[in-house]
C-alpha positions in Angstrom: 32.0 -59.0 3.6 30.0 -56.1 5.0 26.8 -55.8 3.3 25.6 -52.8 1.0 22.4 -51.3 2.2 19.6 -50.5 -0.7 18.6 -47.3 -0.3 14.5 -47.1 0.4 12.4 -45.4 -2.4 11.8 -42.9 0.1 15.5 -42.4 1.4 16.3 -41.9 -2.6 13.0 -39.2 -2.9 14.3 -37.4 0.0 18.0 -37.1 -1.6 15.8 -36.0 -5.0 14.1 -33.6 -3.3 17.7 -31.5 -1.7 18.9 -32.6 -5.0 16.4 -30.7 -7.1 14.5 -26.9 -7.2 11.9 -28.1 -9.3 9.8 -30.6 -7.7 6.2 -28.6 -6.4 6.0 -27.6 -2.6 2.9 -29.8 -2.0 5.0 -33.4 -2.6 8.1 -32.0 -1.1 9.4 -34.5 1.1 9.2 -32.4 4.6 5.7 -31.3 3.8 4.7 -34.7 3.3 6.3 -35.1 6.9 4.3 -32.6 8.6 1.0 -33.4 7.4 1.5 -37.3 7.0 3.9 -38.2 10.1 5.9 -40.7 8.3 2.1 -42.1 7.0 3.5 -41.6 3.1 5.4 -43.1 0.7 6.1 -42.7 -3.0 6.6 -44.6 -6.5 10.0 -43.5 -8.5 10.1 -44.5 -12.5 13.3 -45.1 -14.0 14.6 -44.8 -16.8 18.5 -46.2 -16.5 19.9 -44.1 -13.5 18.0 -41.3 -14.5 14.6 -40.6 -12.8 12.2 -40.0 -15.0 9.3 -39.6 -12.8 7.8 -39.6 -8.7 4.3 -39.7 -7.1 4.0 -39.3 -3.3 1.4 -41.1 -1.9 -0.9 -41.0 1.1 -3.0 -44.0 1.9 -5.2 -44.0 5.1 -7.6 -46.7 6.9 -10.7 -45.9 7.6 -13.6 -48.5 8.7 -11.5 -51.2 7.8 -11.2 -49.7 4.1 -7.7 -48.3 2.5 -8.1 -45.0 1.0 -5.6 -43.3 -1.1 -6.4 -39.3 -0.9 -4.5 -36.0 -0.4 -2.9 -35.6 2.8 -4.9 -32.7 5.2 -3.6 -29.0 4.2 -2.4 -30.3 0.9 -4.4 -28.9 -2.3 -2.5 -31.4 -4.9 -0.9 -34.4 -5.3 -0.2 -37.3 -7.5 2.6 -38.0 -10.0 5.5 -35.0 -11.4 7.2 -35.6 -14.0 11.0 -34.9 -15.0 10.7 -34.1 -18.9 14.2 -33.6 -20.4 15.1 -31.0 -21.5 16.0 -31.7 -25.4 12.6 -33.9 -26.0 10.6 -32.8 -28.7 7.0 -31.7 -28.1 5.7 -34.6 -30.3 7.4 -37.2 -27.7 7.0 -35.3 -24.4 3.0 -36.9 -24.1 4.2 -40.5 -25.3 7.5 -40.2 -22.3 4.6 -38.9 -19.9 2.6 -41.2 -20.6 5.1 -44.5 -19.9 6.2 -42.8 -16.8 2.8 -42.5 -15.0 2.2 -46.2 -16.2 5.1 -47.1 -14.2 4.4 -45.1 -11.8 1.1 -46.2 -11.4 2.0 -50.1 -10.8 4.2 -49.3 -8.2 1.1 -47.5 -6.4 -0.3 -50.1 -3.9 -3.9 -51.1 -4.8 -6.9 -50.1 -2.8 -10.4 -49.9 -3.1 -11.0 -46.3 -2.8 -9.4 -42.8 -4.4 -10.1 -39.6 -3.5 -6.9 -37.5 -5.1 -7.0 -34.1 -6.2 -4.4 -33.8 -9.1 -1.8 -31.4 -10.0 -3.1 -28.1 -12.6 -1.9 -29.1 -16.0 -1.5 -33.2 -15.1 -3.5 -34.2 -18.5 -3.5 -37.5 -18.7 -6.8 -38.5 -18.0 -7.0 -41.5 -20.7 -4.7 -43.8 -18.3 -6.6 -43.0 -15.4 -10.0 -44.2 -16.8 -8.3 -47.4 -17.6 -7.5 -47.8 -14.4 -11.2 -47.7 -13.4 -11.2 -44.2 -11.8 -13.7 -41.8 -12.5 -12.2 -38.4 -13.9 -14.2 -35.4 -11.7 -13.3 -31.4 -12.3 -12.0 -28.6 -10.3 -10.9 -25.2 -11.4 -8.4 -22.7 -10.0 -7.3 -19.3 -11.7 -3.6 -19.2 -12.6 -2.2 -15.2 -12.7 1.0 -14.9 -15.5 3.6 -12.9 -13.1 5.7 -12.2 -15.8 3.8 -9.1 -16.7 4.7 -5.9 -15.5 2.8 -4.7 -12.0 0.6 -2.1 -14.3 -0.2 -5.2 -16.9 -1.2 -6.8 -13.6 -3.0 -4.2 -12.4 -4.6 -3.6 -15.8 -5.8 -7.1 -16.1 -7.9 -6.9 -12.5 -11.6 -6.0 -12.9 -13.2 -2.1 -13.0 -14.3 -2.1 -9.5 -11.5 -4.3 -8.2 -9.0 -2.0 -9.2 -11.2 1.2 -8.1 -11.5 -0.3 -4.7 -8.3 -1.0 -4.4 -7.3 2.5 -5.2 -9.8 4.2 -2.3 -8.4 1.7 0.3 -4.9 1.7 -0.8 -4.0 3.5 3.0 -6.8 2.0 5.3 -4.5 -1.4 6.2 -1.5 -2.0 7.4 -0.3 -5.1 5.9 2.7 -7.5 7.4 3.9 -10.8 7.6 3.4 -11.9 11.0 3.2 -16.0 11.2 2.0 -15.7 15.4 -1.4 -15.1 14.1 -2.2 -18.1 12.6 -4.4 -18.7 16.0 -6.5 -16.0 14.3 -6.7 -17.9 11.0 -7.7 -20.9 12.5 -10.5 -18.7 14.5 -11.7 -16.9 11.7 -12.0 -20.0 9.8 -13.8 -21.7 12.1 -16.2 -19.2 12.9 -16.8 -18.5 9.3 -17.6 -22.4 8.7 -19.7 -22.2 11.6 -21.6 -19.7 10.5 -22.2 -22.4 7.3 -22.9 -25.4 9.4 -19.4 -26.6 8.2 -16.7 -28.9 10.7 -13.2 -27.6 10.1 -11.4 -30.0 8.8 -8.1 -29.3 10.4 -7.5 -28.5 13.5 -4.6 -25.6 15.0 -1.9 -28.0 16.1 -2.0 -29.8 12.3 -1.7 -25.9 11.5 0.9 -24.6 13.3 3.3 -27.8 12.7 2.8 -26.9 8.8 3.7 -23.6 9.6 6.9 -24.5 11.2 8.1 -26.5 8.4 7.6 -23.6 5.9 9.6 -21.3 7.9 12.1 -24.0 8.3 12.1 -24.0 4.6 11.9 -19.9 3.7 8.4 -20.4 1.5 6.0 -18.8 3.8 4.4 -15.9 4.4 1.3 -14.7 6.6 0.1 -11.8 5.1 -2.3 -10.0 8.2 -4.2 -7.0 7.4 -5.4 -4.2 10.2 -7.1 -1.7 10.6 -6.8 0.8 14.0 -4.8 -2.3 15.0 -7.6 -5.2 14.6 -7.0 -7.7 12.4 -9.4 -7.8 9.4 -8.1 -10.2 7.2 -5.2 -12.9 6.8 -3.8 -14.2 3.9 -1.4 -17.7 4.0 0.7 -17.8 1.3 3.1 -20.6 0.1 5.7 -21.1 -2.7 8.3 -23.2 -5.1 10.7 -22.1 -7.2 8.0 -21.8 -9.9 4.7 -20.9 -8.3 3.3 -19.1 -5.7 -0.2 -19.9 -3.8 -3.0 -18.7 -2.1 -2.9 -21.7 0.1 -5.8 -20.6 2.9 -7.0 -17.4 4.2 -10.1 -15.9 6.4 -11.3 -12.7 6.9 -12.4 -10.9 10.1 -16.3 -12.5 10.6 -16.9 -9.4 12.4 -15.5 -7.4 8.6 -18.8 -6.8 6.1 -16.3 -6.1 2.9 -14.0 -8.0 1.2 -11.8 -5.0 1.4 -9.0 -6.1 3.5 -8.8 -9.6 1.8 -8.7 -7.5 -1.9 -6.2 -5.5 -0.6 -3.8 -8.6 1.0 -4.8 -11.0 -2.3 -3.2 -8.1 -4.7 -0.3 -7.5 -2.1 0.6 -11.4 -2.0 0.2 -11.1 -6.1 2.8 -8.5 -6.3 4.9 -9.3 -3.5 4.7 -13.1 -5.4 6.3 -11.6 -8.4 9.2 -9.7 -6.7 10.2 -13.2 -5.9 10.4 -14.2 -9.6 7.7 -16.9 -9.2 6.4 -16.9 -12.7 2.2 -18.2 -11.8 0.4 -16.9 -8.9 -2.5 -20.0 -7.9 -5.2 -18.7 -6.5 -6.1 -22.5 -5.5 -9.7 -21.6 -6.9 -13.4 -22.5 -5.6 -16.5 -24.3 -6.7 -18.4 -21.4 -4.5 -19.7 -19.0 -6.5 -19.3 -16.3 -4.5 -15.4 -17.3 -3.7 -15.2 -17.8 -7.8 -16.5 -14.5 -8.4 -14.2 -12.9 -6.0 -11.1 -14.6 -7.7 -12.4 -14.1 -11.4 -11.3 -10.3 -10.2 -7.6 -10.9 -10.0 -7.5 -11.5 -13.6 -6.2 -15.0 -13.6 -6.9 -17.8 -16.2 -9.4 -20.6 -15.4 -7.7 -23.9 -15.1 -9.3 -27.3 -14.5 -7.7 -29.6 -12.6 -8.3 -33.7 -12.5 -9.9 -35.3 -9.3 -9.9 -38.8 -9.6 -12.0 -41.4 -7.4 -12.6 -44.6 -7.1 -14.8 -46.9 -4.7 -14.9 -50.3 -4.7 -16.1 -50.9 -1.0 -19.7 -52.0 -0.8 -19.2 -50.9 2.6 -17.7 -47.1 1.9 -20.3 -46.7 -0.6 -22.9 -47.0 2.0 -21.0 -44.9 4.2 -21.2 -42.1 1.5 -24.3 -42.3 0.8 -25.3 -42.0 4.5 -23.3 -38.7 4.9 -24.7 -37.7 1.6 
């Protein structure tokens, strides 16, 4: 008798994931491919045949030491959760909560985390029982559901007055061939900050080919007189829309350019029906103050760590 062949957790996420519109770009199956290789895996809770709940997972090893941490080029991870839709509000964080426990013991254990979380992933309580220390980011989320001229309303004085005198200097359009000029503006900008850049154009460009592969791309490239002042990469889901990376000229003395492709990607984000705009937001206060312009709503966001390695501890505190 021929024998029948289990599907692999992974074979059953990547069916989920042509299955459903509703699971976040960042632990979509074929991005995990392009940043990971096949170097991920991922924990399904159940609940009878019914998923109730998946966390992708990267682990890598360094020094000896397993680490479990966001991919490169990937802003958020950890578990999403499928909440039916007739639950009432007063069960939804009890069925959250059982479905990350299961989740969670299907993780494999290692001695150090370093995982940026999902905006709106709440449950912290779980994760300090599971010895990890809860740390803080923010981002600002933008409502798209407004009107343009809500949107436009909500931006700040001088934003909006700026981006009234330079509404004809550039000429913006989505042209992916210039990512070599991302990656060079970045790089000169960190330079410029004593900072290493922490991807390099090849990781880049094999991203970029699997968001065009997938239609949830677009690089937004300012100009003006024909030189590139500013580029904008912008990514999406079915739900939100992201400022996922962007640089601006290092020759450019304004954030003009990058106001002017930040409020384009906004509305263009919202002639797509993506309902939040994620501006993917900074600890730098001058990159904070720049997006607390665009009018979006602060939002922290859970990173959660761990280390348990006398010998990644030292390492740290070395680099530190």
């Amino acid at each position: 008798m021929e024998q029948i062949k289990l599907m692999t957790k992974k074979e059953q996420y990547r069916k989920l994931c042509e299955a459903r519109n509703d699971i976040p770009v960042f632990l979509q199956c074929w991005w995990l491919d392009a940043v990971c290789g096949d170097d991920w895996d991922v924990a399904i809770a159940q609940k009878g045949e019914h998923i109730t709940g998946v966390w992708p997972y990267h682990i890598v090893t360094k020094a000896g030491v397993a680490i479990l941490r966001n991919p490169k080029l990937t802003p958020y991870l950890g578990p999403h959760i499928f909440l039916p839709g007739d639950i009432k509000q007063s069960n939804a964080d009890g069925f959250e909560h059982e479905t990350v426990s299961e989740l969670l013991s299907q993780i494999p254990k290692t001695k150090v985390w370093h995982l940026a979380m999902q905006p709106g992933f709440k449950q912290a309580g779980i994760m300090k029982t599971q010895g990890l220390e809860i740390h803080v980011q923010q981002t600002f989320l933008i409502d798209l559901k407004a009107e343009e001229l809500t949107l436009f309303g909500n931006l700040k004085e001088n934003l909006r007055r700026n981006l009234r005198a330079t509404e004809k200097e550039f000429e913006i359009s989505n042209d992916p061939k210039y990512i070599n000029e991302l990656y060079s503006f970045q790089q000169l900008t960190l330079k410029g900050k004593g900072v290493t850049q922490a991807h390099s154009l090849p990781e880049m460009e094999r991203l970029m080919q699997a968001c065009l592969e997938h239609n949830c791309v677009a690089l937004w490239v300012a100009k003006e007189a024909g030189k590139v002042q500013a580029i904008v990469w912008n990514v999406w889901d079915s739900e939100r829309s992201y400022y996922f990376m962007g640089a601006q000229n290092p020759g450019s003395e304004s954030y003009k350019a990058m106001s002017q492709l930040l409020w384009h990607t906004i509305k263009e984000s919202a002639k797509r029906w993506n309902t939040i705009f994620d501006m993917e937001g900074s600890m730098d206060p001058g990159v904070e103050h720049f997006f607390r312009g665009f009018g979006g709503k602060r939002e922290l966001y859970m990173v959660v760590k761990k280390s348990e390695s006398l010998l990644w501890k030292l390492k740290e505190l070395v680099r530190g």
